[in-house]
N, C-alpha and C positions, 0 to 999 in steps of 0.2 A: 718325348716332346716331338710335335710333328714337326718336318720340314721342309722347305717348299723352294724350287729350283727358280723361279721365278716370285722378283716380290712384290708383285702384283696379286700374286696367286694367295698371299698372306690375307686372313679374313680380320686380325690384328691392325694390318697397314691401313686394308680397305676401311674398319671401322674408324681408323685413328681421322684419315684421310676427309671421310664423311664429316665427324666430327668438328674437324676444323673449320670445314665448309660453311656449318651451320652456325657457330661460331663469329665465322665472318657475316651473313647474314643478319646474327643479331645484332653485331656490332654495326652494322651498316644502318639499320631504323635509329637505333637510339642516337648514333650520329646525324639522323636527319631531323631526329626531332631538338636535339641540341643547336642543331642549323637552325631552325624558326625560331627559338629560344633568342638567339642570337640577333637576328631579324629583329626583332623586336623589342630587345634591348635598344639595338642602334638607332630605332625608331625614335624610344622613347630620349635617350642621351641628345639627337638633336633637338628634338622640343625642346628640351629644358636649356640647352645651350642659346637656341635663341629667344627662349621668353627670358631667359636673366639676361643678356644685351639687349631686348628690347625696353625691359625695366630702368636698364641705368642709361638708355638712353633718353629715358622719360624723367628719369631723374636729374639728369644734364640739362634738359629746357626747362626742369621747374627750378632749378638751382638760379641758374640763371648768369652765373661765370663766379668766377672766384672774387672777383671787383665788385660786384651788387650788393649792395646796402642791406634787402630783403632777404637776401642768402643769409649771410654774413649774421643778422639777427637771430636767425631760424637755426644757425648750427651747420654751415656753411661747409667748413672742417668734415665735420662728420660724416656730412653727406658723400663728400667728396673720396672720403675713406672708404663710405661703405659703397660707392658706383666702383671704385679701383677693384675691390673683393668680386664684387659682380663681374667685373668683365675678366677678372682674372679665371674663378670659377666657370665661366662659359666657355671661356679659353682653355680650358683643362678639359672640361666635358667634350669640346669640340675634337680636345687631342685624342682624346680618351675611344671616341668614337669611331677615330683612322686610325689607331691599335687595334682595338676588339675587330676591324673591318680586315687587316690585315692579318695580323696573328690568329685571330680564329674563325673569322669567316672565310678568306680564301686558301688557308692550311685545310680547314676541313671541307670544305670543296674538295680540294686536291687529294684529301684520303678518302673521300668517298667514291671519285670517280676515277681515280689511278690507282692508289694504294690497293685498296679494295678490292677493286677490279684483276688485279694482278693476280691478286694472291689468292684468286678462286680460278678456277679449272672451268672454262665456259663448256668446254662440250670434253668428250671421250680421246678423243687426241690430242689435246693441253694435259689432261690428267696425265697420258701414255707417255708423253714428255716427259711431263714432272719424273712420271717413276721412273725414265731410262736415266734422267740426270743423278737420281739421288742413288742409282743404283750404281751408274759407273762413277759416281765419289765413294762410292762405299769399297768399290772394288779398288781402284785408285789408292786408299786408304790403307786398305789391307796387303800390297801388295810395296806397300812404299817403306822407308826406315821409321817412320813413326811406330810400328810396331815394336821395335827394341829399343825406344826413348822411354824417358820417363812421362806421364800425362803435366808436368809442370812446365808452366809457360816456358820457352828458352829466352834466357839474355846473350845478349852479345859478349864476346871474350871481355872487355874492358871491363862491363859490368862484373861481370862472375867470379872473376878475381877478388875482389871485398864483399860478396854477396855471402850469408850463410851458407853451409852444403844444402842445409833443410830448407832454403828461404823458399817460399813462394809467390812469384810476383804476379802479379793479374795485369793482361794487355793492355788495358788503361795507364794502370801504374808505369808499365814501360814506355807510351807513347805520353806521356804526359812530364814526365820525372825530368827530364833535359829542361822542359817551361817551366816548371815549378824553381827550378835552379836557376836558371840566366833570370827569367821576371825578376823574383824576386820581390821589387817594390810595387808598389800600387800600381796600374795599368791607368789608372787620372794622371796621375805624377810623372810616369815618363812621357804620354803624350801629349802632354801641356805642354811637357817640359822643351818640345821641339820649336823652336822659333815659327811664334805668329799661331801655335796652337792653345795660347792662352786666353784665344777667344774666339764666339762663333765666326766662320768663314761666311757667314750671308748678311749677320746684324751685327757682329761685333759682342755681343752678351758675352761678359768675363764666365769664366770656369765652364765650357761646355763638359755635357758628359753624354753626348752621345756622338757618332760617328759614322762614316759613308765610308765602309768598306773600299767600294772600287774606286770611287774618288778621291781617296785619301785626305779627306777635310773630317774637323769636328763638327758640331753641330747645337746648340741650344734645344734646347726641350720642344717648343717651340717653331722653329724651322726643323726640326728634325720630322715633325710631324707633314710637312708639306712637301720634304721630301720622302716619305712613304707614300704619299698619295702621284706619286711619279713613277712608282711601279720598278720593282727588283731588276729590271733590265736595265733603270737608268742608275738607280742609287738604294745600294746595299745596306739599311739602316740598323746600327745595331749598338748596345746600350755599353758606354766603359765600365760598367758594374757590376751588372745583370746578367750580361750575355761573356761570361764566364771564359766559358770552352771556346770562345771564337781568339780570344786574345793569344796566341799560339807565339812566338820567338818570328816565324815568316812573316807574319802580320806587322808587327812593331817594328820590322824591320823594313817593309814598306812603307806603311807610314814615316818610318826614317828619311825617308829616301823623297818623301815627297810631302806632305805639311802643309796648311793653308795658305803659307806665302806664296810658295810656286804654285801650286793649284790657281789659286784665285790670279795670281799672273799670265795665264792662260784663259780663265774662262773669263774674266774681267779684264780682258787687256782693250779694251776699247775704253775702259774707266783709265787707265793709267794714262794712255796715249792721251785721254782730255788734261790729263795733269801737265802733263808738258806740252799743251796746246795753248795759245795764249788767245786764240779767238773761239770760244768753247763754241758760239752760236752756230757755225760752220760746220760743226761737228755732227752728222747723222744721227748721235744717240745723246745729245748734251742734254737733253731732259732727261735722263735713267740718272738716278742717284742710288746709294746702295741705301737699304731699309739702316734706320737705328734698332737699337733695342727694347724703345718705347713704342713703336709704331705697331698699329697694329696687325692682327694675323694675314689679313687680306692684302695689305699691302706689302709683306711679306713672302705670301703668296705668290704675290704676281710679278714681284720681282725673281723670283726662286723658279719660276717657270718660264720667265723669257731666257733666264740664264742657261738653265740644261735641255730644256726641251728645243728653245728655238736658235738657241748659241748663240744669242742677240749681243752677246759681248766681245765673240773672241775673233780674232783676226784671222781670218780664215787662208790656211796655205792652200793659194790656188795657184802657183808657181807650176806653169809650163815647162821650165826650166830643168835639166839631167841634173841630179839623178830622179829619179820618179818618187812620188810617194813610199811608193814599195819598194824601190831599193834602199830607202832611206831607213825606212823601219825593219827592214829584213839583215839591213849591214847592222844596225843600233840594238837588236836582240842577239847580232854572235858579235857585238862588243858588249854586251850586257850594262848598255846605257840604259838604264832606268827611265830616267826623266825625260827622254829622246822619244823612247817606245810612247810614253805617256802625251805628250806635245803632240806627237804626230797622229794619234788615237782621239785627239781632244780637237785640233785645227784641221783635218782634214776633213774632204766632204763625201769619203769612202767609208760608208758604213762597214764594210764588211774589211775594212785593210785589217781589221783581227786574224784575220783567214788568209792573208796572201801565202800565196806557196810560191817554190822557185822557178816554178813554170811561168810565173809574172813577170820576172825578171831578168830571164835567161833564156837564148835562142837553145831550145830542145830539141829542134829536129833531128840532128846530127845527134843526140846525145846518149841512146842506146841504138849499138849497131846489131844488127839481127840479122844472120844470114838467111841464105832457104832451107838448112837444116831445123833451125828451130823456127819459123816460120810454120812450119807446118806440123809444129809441137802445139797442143789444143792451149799450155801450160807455162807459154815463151815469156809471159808476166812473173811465172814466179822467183819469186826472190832467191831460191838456191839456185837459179842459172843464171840468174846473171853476173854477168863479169866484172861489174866494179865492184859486188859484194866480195865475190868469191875471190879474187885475187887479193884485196887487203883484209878478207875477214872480218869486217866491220859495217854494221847494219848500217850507219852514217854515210856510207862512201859512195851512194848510193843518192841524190836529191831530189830525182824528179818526181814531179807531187808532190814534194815535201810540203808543211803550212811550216810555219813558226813556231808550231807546238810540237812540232815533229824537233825542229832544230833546240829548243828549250830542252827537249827531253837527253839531248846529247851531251847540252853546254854541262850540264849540272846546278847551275842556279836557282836557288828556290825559290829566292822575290821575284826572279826574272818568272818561273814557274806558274808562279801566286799570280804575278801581277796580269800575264794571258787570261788566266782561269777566269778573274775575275771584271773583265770584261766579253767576257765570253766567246771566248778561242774556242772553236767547236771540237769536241776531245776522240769522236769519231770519225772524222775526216780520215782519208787513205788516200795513200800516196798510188807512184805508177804502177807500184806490186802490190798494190791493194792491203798493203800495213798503216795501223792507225798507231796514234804515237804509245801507246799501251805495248804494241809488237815493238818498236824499235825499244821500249823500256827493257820490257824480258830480253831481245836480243841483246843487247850490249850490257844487260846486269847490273842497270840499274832498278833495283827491288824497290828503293825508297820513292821514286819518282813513281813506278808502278802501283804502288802503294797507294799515294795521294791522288793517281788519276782513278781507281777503283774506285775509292771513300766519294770522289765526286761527281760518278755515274757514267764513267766508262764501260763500255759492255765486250767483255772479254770473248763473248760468243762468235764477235765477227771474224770472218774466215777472210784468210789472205790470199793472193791471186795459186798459193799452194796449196789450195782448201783445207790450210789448219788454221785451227782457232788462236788465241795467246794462250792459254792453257795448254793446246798439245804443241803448242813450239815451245813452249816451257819444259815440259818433261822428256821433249827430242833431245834435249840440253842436259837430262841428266834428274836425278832427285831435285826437289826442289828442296832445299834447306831452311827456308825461309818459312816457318809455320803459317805465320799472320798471312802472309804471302799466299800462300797454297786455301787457304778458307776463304779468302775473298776472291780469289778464281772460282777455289770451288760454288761459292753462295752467288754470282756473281753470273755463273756459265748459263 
């Protein structure tokens, strides 16, 4: 068998390589023509959503009200049954229309012009990439203890202990086996079951079953639909039934932690404050009432968009007053106040306080001393010279630059974690040494938090002011022991 010092030079790789190319190509038309398909559908699903309201709204002036004599002869009742069906069904179509617009219209947007894009080689040196990366995981590979393991996924000591010698677990199995245990019951059941999540957070509709991830509210079928049309920046919509794998032990425990009542105590606190106001007239907002669950989708609507989009409700912390915004949420994430971090995320008028670093908050001038020796080091950023590192040996010991995602990734808290992530704590931000919180993960060992910034589009590539990537500061540290660990660097670099 021939063989070839470079694997580039492989006529094998190069065929394999081609193949997949063309592969992607194909898959890329049928995706576009599945696009128009789609178009077109949503074309048609609006029509028909407002020619049945426009029917039963013809059917309303010929009826003529529930009191009219003429009705009431002609079958009154029935009519009134079958306009309810109509605007229910147009109501559904309309849902039906901001689903198909979401889940498959702008998902496949997003694999044809990212996905896609990605994973094809645009010219001769993206390819020559490709082949140095898979070359040095291959070497990587072979040069590391997996070679004298077994190829059977590894569990942890606790597991192993009652596991068969033979057993063979697949990494789903491992990352899922803890949730399958703690759940347990119905994922409706426990979060109903948190006070005030027994009904929707926007119309009050008994048994929601759907839900807004970063918000932490339920939602009705119904308003769940108008907040999709808000866009995944604002509100994470996602189904207690359907959307299975989202329900994870971190999750339910955020929602623990936060639930319609306090939410809606924040974004509707201009409705509360009318409650304890005895002259409503006076009141800037005493016309906003919250939608019922009869009302219809428009009016719904547009209450559900003055809500999150204009924050037409909540009382805004505009206090001049010490401590600042950002020391307030930067002290309330290293005491892993939940509902603190979320208040302050929800009433201020700093978009970006997700992203405060310590540099916000603390006079840094004086804060790395740098003589004229390293001064005139090209390298005096990096993180193995400096001296708060190296004297306590701890990536931590070190803040400037730091964001909150930097300090989360020390506390160990994984609601605290979760709950950054999913307002979108930027995951590649870098600190003074140029480590994003991915590096301070591997430096201090924690695998599992590195783990979840990976799965959530951390890019392991970026190099620290010591021009290593988290990958080669990982294996500066030694074997990586951690299988799962070590493939998603590798898939990852």
């Amino acid at each position: 068998m021939a063989t070839f010092i470079n694997l580039e030079d492989s006529p094998m790789f190069q065929k394999q390589v081609c193949s997949l190319e063309g592969t992607a190509d194909e898959l890329k038309d049928r995706c576009q023509k599945l696009y128009k398909g789609v178009k077109k559908f949503m074309g048609t699903l609006g029509e028909a959503s407002k020619g049945e309201s426009a029917f039963a709204d013809c059917l309303v002036e010929f009826g003529g009200g529930p009191d009219d004599p003429i009705s009431l002869s002609i079958g009154g009742p029935v009519i009134s049954k079958f306009i309810n069906s109509l605007r229910e069904l147009a109501s559904y179509k309309e849902f039906l229309c901001s689903q198909v617009e979401h889940v498959l219209l702008e998902r496949l947007m997003n694999f044809i012009n990212v996905d896609l894009q990605e994973a094809k080689a645009e010219n001769g040196a993206d390819r020559m990439d490709w082949v140095n990366k898979i070359t040095t995981a291959i070497g990587t590979l072979l040069n590391s203890h997996f070679l004298q393991q077994s190829p059977v996924r590894f569990l942890d000591k606790s597991n192993t202990s009652s596991a068969p010698a033979n057993a063979v677990v697949s990494g789903d199995q491992i990352r899922h086996s803890d949730a399958r245990q703690n759940i347990g019951d119905d994922v409706s059941t426990i979060l109903r079951g948190i006070p005030g999540n027994n009904a929707c957070a926007e119309c009050n509709a008994p048994e929601p079953d759907w839900a807004s991830l970063n918000l932490g509210v339920l939602l009705c079928i119904q308003c769940s639909g108008v907040h999709r049309n808000l866009g995944v920046h604002i509100s994470k919509v996602r189904s207690l039934s359907l959307d299975v794998k989202v329900w994870e032990p971190t999750i339910l425990d955020l929602f623990r932690n936060l639930g319609n009542v306090y939410c809606n105590s924040l974004w509707e606190g201009l409705l509360h404050l009318d409650d304890d106001c005895e002259d409503r007239s006076a009141l800037p907002h005493a016309s906003v009432s919250k939608p019922c669950p009869e009302d219809s989708f428009s009016v719904k609507e547009k209450y559900i968009l003055g809500k999150y989009l204009e924050k037409a409700l909540v009382i805004k912390d505009e206090s001049e007053a010490k401590p600042s915004a950002a020391s307030r949420i930067w002290e309330a994430v290293q005491s892993r106040n939940i509902r603190e971090i979320y208040r302050l995320i929800v009433t201020t008028g700093d978009v970006n306080i997700i992203n405060t670093k310590f540099d916000d908050i603390t006079d840094i001038d004086a804060y790395h001393h740098v003589d004229a020796a390293e001064k005139a080091v090209k390298k005096r950023h990096d993180p193995t010279v400096c001296q708060r590192i190296k004297e306590s040996n701890k990536a931590g010991n070190c803040l400037q630059g730091c964001s909150l995602l930097h300090v989360a990734c020390h506390i160990g808290d994984s609601v605290l974690l979760e709950l950054l992530l999913q307002f979108g704590a930027d995951l590649n931000i870098r600190d003074y040494h140029g480590r994003t919180p991915l590096h301070h993960c591997i430096s201090s060992g924690n695998h599992k938090f590195a783990k979840i910034l990976l799965r959530r589009g951390a890019r392991p590539s970026i190099e620290d002011d010591g021009g290593l990537s988290v990958l080669e500061r990982a294996m500066e540290m030694g074997a990586i022991t951690d299988e799962e660990l070590f493939l998603l660097l590798a898939e990852c670099a």
